[in-house]
C-alpha positions as CSV (number, residue, x, y, z in Angstrom):
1,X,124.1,27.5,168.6
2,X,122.7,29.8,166.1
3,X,123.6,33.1,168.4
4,X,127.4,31.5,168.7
5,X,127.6,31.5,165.1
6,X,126.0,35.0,164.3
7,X,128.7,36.3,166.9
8,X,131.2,34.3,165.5
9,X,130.8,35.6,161.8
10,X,130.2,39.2,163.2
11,X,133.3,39.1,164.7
12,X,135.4,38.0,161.7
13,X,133.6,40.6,159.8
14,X,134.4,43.3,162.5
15,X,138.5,41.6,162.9
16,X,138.7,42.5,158.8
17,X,138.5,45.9,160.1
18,X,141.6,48.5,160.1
19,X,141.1,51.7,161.2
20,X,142.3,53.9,164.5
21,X,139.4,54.6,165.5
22,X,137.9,50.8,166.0
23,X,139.4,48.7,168.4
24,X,140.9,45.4,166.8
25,X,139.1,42.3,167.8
26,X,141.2,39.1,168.1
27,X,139.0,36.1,168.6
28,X,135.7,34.8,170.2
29,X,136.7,32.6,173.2
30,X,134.8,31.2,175.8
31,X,135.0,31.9,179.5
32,X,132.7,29.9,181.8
33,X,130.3,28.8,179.0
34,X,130.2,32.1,177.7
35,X,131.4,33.5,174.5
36,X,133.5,36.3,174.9
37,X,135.2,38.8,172.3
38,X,138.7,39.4,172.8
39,X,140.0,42.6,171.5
40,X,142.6,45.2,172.3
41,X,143.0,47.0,175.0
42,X,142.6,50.7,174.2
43,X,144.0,52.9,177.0
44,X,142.4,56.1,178.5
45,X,139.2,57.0,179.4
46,X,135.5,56.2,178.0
47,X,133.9,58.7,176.2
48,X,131.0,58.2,179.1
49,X,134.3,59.0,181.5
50,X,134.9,62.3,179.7
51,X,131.3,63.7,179.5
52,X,130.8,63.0,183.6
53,X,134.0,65.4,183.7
54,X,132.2,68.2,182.9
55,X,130.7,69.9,179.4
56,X,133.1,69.2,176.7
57,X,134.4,72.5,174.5
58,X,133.5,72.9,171.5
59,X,136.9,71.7,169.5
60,X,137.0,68.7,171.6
61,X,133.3,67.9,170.8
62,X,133.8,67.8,167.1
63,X,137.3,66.3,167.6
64,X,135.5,63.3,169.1
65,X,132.7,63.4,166.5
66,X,134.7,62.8,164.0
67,X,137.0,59.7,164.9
68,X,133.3,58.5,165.8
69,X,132.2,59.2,161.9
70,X,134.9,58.2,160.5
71,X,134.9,54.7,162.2
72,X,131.0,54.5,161.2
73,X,132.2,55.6,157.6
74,X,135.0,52.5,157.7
75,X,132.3,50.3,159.1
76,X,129.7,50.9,156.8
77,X,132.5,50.7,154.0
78,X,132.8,47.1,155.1
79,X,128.7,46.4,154.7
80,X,129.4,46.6,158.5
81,X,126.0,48.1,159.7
C-alpha cells in the first residue's frame, strides 16, 4: 500500500508537468494486480535504438543533449528530482 501511494503521488507530480521533451503521463491504472502508468505514446525510435545505429555526429549528439537538459531543468523546476 505504501509503494501504490508513493507511485501514485509521483505520478500526479510528474502529470503537472508540460514540456516537449517529457512524455505526458495520464493515470496510474492497474493491469493484472499491477499498477501501471499510462502515458503518451511518443513515436520514433529510443535513444538506446539510435546509439545501436551507429556513432551519433556531433550536431545530433548535442541536439539530443539538450532536449535531455532541458527536460531535467523543467523537472527539477517542479522540485521533480
Amino acid at each position: 500500500p505504501g509503494r501504490l501511494s508513493r507511485l501514485e503521488r509521483e505520478a500526479r507530480a510528474l502529470a503537472a508537468l508540460n514540456h516537449p521533451n517529457i512524455a505526458q503521463i495520464y493515470g496510474v491504472e492497474r493491469s493484472g494486480g499491477a499498477p501501471a502508468l499510462v502515458m503518451e505514446l511518443v513515436e520514433g525510435l529510443t535513444l538506446a535504438d539510435r546509439i545501436a545505429q551507429g556513432p551519433l555526429p556531433v550536431a545530433e549528439a548535442v541536439r539530443i543533449a539538450r532536449q535531455i537538459v532541458e527536460a531535467l531543468q523543467a523537472a527539477h523546476e517542479h522540485g521533480i528530482v
